[in-house]
Residue frames as a rotation matrix with the C-alpha (Angstrom) as fourth column:
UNK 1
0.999 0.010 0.030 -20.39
0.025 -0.817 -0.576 -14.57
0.019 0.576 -0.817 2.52
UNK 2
0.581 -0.802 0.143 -17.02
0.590 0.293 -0.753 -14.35
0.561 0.521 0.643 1.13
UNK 3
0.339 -0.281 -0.898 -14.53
0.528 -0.733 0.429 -11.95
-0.778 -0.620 -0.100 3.25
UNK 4
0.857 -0.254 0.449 -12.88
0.240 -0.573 -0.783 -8.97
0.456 0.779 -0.430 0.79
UNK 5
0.332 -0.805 -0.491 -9.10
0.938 0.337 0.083 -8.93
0.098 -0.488 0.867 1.53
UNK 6
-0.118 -0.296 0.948 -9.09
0.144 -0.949 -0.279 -5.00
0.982 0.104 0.155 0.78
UNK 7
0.299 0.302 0.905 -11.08
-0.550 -0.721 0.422 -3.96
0.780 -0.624 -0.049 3.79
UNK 8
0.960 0.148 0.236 -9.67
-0.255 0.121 0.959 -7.09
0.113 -0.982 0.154 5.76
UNK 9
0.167 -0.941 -0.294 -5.87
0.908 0.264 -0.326 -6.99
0.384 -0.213 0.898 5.38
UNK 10
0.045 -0.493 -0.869 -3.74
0.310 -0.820 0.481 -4.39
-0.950 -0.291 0.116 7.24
UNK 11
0.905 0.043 -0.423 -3.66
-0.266 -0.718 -0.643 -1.35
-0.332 0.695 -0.638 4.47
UNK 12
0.244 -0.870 -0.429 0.04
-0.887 -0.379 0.264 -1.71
-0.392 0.316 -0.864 4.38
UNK 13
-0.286 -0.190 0.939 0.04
-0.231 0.965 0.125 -5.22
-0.930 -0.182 -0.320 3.73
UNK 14
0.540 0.582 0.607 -2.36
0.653 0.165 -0.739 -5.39
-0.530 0.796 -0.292 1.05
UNK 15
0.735 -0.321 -0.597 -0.66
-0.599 -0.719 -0.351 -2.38
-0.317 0.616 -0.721 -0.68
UNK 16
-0.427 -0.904 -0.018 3.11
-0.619 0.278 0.735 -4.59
-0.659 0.324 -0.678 -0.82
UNK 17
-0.264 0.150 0.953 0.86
0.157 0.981 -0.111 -7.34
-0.952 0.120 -0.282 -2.01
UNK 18
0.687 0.581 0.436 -0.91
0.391 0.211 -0.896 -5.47
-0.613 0.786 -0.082 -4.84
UNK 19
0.447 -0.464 -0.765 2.09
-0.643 -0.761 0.086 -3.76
-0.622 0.453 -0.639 -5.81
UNK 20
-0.420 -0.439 0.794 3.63
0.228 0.796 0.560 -7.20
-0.879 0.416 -0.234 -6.52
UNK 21
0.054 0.819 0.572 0.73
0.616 0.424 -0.664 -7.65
-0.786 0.388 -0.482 -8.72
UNK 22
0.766 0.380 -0.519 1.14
-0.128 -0.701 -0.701 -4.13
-0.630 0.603 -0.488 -10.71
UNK 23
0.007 -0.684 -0.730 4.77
-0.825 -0.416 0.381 -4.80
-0.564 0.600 -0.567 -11.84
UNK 24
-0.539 0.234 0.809 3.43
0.171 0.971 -0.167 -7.80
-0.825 0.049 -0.563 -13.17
UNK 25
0.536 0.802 0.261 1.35
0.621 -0.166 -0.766 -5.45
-0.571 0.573 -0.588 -15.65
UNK 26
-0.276 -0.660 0.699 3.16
0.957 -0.121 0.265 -4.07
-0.090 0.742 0.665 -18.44
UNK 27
0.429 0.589 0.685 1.41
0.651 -0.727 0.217 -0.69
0.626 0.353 -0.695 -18.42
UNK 28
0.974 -0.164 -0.154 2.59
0.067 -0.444 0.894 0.15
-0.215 -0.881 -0.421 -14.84
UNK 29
0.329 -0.889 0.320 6.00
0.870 0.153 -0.469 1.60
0.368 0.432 0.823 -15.75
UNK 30
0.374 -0.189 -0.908 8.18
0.784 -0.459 0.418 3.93
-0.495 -0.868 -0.024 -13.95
UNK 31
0.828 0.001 0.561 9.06
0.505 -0.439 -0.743 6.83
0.246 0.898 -0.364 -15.90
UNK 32
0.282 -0.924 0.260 12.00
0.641 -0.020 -0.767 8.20
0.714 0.383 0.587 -16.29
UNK 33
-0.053 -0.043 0.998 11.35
-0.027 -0.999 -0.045 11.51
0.998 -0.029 0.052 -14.75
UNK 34
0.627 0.655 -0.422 10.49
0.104 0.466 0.879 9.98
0.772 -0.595 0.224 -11.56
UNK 35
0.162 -0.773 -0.613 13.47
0.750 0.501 -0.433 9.70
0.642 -0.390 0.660 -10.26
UNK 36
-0.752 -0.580 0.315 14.22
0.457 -0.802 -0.385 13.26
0.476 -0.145 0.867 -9.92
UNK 37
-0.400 0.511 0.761 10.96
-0.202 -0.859 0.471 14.68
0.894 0.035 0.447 -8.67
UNK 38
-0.963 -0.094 0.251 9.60
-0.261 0.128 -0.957 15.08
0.058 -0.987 -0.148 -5.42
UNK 39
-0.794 0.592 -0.138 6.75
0.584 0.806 0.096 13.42
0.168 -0.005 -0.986 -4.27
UNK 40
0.692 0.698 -0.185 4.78
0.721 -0.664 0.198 17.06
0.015 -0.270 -0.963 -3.08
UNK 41
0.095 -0.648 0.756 5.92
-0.052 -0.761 -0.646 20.58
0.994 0.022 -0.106 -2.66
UNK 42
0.876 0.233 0.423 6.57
-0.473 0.238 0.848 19.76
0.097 -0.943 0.319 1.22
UNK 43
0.881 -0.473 -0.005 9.37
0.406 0.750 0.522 17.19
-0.243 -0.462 0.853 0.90
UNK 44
0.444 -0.881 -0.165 12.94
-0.700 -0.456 0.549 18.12
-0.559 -0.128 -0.819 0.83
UNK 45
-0.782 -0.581 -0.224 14.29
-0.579 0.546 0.605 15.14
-0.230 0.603 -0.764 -1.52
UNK 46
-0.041 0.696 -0.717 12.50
-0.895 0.293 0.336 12.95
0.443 0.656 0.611 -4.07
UNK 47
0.923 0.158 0.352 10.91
-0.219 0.966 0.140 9.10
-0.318 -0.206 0.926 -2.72
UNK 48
-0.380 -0.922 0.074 14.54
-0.925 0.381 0.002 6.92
-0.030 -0.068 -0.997 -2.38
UNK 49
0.199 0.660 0.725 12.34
-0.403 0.729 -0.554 4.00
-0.893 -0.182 0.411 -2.44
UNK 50
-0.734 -0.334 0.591 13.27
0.237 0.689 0.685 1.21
-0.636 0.643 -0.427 -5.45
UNK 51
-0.721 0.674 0.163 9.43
0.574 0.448 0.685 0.46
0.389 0.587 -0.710 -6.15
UNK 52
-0.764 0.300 -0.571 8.08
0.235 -0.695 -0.679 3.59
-0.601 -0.653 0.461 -5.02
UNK 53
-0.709 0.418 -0.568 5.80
-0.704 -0.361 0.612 4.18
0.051 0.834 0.550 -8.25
UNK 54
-0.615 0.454 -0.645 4.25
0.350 0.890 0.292 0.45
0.706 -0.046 -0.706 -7.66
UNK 55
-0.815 -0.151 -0.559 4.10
0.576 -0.114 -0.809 1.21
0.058 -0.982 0.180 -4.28
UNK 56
-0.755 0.515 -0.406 1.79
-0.013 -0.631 -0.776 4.24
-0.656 -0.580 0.483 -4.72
UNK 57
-0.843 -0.146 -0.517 0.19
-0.531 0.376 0.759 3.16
0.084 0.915 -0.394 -7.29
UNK 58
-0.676 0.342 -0.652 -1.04
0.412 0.910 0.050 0.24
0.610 -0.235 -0.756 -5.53
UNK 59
-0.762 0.205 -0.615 -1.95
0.472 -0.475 -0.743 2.99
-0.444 -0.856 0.266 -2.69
UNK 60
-0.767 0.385 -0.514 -4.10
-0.506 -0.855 0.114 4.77
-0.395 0.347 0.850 -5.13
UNK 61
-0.499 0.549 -0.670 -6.21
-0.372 0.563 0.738 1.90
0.783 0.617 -0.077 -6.55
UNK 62
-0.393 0.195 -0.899 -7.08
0.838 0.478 -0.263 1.10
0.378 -0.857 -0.351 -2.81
UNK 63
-0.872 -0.139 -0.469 -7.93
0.287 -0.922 -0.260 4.28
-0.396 -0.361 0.844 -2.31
UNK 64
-0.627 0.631 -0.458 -10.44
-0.753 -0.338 0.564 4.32
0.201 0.698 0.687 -5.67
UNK 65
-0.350 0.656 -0.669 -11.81
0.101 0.736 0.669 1.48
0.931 0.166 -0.324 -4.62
UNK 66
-0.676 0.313 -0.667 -12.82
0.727 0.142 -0.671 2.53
-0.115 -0.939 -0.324 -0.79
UNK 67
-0.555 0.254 -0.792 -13.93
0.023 -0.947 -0.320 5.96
-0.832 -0.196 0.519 -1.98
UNK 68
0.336 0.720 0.608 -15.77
0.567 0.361 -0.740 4.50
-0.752 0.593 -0.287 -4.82
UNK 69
0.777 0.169 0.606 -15.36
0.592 -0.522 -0.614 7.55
0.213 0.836 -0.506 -7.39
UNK 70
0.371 -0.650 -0.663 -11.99
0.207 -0.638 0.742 9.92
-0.905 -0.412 -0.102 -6.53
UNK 71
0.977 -0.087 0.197 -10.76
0.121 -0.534 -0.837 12.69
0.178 0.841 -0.511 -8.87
UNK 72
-0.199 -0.936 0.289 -6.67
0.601 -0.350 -0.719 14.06
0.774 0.031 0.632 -9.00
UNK 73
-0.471 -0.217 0.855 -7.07
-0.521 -0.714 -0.468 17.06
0.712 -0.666 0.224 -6.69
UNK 74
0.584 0.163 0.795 -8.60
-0.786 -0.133 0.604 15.00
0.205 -0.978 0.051 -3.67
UNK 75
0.527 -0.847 -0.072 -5.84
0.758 0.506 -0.410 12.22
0.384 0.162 0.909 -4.47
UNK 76
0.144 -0.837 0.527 -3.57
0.496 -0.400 -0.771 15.04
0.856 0.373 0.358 -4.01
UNK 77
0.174 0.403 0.899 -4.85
-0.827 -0.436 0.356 16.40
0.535 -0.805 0.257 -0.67
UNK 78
0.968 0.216 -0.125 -4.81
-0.094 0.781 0.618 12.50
0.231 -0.587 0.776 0.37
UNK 79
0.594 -0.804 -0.011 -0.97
0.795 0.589 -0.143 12.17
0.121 0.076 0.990 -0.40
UNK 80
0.288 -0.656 0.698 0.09
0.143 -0.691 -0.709 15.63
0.947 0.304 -0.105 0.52
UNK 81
0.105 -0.576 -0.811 2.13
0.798 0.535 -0.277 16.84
0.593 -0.618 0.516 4.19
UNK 82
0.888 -0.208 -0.409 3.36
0.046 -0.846 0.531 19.52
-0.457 -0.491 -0.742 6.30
UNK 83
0.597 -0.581 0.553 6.00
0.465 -0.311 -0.829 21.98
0.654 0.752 0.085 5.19
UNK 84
0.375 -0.543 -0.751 8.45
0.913 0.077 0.401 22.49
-0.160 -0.836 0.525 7.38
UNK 85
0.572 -0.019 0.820 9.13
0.464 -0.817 -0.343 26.83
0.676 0.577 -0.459 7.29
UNK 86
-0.377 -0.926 -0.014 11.64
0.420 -0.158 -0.893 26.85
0.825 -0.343 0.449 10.08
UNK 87
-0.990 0.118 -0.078 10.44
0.011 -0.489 -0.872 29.22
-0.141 -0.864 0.483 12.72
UNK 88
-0.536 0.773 -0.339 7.16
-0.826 -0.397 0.400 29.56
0.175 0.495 0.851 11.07
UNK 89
0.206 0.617 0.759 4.13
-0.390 0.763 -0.515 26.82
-0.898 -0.190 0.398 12.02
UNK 90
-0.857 -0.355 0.374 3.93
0.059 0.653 0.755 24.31
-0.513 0.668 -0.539 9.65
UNK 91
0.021 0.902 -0.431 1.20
-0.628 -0.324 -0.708 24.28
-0.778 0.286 0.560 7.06
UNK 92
0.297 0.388 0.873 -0.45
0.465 0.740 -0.487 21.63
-0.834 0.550 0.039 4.64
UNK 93
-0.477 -0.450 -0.755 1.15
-0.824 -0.071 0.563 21.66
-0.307 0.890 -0.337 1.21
UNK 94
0.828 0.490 0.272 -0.81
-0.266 0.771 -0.579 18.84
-0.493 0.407 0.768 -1.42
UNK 95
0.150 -0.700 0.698 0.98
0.058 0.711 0.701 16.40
-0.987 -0.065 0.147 -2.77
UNK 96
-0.476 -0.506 -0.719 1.76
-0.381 -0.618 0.687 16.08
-0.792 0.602 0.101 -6.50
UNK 97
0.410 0.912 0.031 -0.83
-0.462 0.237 -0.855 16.04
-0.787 0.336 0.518 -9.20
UNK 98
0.286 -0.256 -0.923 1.70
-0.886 0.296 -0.357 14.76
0.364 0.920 -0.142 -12.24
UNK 99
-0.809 -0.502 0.308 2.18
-0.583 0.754 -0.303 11.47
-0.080 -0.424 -0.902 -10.28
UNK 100
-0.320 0.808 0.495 -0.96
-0.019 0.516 -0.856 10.68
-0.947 -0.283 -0.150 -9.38
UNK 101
0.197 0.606 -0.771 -2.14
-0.766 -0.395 -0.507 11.85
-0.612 0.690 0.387 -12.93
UNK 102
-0.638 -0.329 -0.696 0.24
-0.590 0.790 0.166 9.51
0.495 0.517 -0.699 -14.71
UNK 103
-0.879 -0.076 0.470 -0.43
-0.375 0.719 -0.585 6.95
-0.294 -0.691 -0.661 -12.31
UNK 104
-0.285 0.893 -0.348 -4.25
-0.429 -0.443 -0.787 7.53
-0.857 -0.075 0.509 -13.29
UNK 105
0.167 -0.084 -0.982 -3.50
-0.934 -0.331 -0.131 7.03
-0.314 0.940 -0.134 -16.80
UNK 106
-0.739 -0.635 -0.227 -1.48
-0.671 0.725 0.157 4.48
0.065 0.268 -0.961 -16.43
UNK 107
-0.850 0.396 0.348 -4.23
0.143 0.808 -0.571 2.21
-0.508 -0.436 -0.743 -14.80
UNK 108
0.460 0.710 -0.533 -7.24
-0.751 -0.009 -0.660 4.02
-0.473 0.704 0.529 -17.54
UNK 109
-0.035 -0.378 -0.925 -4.60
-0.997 0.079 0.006 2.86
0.071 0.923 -0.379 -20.17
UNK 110
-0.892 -0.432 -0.136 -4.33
-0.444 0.892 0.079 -0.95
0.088 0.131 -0.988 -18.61
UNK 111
-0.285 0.934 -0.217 -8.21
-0.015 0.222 0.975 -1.24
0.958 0.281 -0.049 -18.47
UNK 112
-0.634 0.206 -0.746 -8.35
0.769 0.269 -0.580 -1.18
0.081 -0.941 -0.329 -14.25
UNK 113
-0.365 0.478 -0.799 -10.09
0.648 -0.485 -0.587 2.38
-0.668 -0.732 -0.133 -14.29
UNK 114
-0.449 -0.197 0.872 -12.32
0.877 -0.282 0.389 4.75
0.169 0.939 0.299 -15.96
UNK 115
-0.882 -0.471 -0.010 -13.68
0.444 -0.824 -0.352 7.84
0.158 -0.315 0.936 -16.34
UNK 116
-0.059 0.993 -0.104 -16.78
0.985 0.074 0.153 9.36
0.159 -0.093 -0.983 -15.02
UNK 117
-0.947 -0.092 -0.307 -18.42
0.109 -0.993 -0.039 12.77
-0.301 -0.070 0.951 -15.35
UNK 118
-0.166 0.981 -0.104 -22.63
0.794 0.196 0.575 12.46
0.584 0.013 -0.811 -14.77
UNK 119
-0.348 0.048 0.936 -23.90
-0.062 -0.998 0.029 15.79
0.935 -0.048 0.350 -13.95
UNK 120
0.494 0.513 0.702 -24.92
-0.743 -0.171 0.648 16.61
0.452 -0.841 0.297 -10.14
UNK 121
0.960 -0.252 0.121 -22.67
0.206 0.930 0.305 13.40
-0.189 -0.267 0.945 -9.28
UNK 122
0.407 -0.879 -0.248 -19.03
-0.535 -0.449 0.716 13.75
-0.741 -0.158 -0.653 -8.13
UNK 123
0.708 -0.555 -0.436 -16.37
-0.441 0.134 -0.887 13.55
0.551 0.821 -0.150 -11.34
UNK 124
0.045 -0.955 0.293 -13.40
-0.966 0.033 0.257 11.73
-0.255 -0.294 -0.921 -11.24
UNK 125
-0.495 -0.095 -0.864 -12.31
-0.740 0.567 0.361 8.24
0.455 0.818 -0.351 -11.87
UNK 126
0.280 0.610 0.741 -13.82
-0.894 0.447 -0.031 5.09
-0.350 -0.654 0.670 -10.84
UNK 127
-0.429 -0.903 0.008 -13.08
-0.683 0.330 0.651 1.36
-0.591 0.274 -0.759 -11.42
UNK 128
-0.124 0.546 -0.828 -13.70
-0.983 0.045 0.176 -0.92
0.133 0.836 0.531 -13.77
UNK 129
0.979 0.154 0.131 -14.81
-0.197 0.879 0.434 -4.77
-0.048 -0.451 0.891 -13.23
UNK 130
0.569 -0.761 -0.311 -11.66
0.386 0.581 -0.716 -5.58
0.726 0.288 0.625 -14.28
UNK 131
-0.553 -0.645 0.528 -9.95
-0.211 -0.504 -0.837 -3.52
0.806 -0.574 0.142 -11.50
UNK 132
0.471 0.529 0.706 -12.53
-0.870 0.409 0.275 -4.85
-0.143 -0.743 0.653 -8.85
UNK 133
0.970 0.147 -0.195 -11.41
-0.144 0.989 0.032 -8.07
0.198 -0.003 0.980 -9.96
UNK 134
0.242 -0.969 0.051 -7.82
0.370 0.044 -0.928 -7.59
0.897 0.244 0.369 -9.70
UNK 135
-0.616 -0.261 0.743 -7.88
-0.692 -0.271 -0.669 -5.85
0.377 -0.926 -0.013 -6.13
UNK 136
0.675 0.663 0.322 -10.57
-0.724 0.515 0.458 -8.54
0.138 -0.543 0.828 -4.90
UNK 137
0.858 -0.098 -0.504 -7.90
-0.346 0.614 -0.709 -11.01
0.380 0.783 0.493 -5.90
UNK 138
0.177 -0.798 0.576 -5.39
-0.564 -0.562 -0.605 -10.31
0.807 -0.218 -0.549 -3.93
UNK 139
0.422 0.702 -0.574 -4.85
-0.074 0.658 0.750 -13.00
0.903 -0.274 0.330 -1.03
UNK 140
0.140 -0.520 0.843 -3.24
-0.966 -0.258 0.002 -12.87
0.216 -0.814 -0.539 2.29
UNK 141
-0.041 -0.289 -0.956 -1.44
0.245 0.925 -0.290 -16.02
0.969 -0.246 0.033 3.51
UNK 142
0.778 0.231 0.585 -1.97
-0.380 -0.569 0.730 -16.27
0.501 -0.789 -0.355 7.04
UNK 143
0.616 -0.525 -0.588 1.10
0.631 0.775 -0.031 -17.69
0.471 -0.352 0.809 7.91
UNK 144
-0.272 -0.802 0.532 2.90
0.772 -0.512 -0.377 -14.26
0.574 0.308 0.759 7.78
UNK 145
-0.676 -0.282 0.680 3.10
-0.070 -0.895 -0.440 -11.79
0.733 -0.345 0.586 10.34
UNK 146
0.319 0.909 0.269 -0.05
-0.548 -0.054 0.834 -12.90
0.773 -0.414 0.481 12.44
UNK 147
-0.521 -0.417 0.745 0.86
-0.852 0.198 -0.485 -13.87
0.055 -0.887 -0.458 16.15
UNK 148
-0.205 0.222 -0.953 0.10
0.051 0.975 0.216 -17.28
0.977 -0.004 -0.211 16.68
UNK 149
0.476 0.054 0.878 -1.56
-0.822 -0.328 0.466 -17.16
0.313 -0.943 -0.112 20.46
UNK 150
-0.649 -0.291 -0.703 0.86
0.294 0.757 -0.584 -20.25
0.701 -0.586 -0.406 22.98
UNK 151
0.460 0.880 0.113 -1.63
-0.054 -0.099 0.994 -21.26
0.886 -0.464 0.002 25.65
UNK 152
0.181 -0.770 0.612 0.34
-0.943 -0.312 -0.114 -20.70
0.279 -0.556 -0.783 29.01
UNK 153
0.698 0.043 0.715 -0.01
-0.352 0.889 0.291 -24.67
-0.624 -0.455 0.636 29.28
UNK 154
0.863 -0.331 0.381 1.90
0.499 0.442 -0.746 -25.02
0.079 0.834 0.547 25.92
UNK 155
0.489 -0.702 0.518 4.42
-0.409 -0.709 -0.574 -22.41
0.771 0.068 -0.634 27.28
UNK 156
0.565 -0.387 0.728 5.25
-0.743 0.145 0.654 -24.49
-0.359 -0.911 -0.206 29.85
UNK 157
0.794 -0.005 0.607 5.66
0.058 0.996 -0.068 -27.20
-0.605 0.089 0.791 28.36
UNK 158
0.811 -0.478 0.337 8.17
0.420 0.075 -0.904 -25.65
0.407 0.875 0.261 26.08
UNK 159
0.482 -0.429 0.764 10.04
-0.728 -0.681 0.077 -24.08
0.487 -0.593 -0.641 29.06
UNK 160
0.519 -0.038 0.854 10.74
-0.646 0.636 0.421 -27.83
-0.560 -0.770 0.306 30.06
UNK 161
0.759 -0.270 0.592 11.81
0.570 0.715 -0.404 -28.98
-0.314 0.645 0.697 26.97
UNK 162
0.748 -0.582 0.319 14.14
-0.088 -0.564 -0.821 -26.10
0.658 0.586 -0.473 26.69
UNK 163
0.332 -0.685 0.648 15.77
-0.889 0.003 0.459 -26.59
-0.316 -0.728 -0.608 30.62
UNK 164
0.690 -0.310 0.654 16.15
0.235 0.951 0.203 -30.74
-0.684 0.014 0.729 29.65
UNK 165
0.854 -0.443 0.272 17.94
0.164 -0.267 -0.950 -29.32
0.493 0.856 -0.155 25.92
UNK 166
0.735 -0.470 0.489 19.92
-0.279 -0.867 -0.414 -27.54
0.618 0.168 -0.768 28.01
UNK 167
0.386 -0.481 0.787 20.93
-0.838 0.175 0.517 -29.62
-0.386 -0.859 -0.336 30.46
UNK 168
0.850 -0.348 0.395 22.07
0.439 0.883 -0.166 -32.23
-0.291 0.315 0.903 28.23
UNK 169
0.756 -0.416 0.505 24.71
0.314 -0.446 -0.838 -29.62
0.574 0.792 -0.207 26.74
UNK 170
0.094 -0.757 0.647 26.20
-0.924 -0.308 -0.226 -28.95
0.371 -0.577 -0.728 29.86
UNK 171
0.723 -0.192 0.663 26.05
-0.167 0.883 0.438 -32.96
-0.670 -0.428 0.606 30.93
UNK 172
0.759 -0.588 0.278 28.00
0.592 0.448 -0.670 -33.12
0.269 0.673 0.689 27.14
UNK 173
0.619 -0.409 0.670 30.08
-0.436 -0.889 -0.140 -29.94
0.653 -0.206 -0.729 27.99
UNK 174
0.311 -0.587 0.747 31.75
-0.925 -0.366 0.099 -31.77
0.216 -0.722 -0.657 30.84
């Protein structure tokens, strides 16, 4: 059986990777407005991030695809924070529904996701093969970021080749 790189890369990994992938799709465009708006009522200055729109984006299509079917308002609950009120406890503030909405759109509009609304069965959106196929797709090189184990025999051995290195430099050295 094949492995599925969603459920077995690191979340954050797989997300840079599929973002690659979205600005790669002509639909996924940052709007304008973006710039200026914050990401929830909660934060104190809008996402400073380049490819922050990809970025979540990518976070949201990983999201539709673990949770099978996900509407805007629990999207918003997923991506929302504490509000800092100074003396006052903090309290949960959702996140913002005209991101996520675009965002939504954006990925109805490129053919990754669509809409569902079957009575007695949770609403919201869900993907389409083509968006299975496009997050399935996604591949992890293992060359990158995974610890290579050194057996403590192969550490030695490189602890000897590093004193001989070293002693030749000080045999040139003098």
């Amino acid at each position: 059986m094949e492995k599925n790189p969603v459920y077995e890369i690191p979340a954050n990994e797989y997300n840079k990777k599929l973002a690659e992938a979205l600005k790669q799709i002509p639909e996924f465009q940052q709007p304008e407005w973006s710039l200026f708006v914050k990401s929830g009522v909660a934060k104190k200055r809008p996402p400073q991030e380049e490819d922050f729109w990809h970025k979540r984006a990518a976070s949201i299509l990983r999201q539709i695809y673990t949770h099978k079917t996900v509407g805007v308002n629990r999207l918003k609950t997923r991506y929302g924070s504490k509000q800092n009120r100074g003396m006052k406890p903090e309290k949960f503030k959702k996140g913002s529904g005209k991101i996520i909405r675009t965002i939504l759109q954006q990925a109805e509009k490129a053919g990754l996701l669509e809409k569902k609304n079957e009575p007695g069965k949770r609403a919201g959106r869900c993907l389409t093969e083509k968006g299975k196929e496009l997050l399935e797709n996604i591949k992890f090189d293992n060359n990158s970021k995974i610890a290579k184990s050194v057996s403590p025999k192969t550490a030695k051995e490189a602890n000897e080749v590093q004193s001989v290195q070293e002693l030749n430099i000080t045999d040139k050295i003098e």
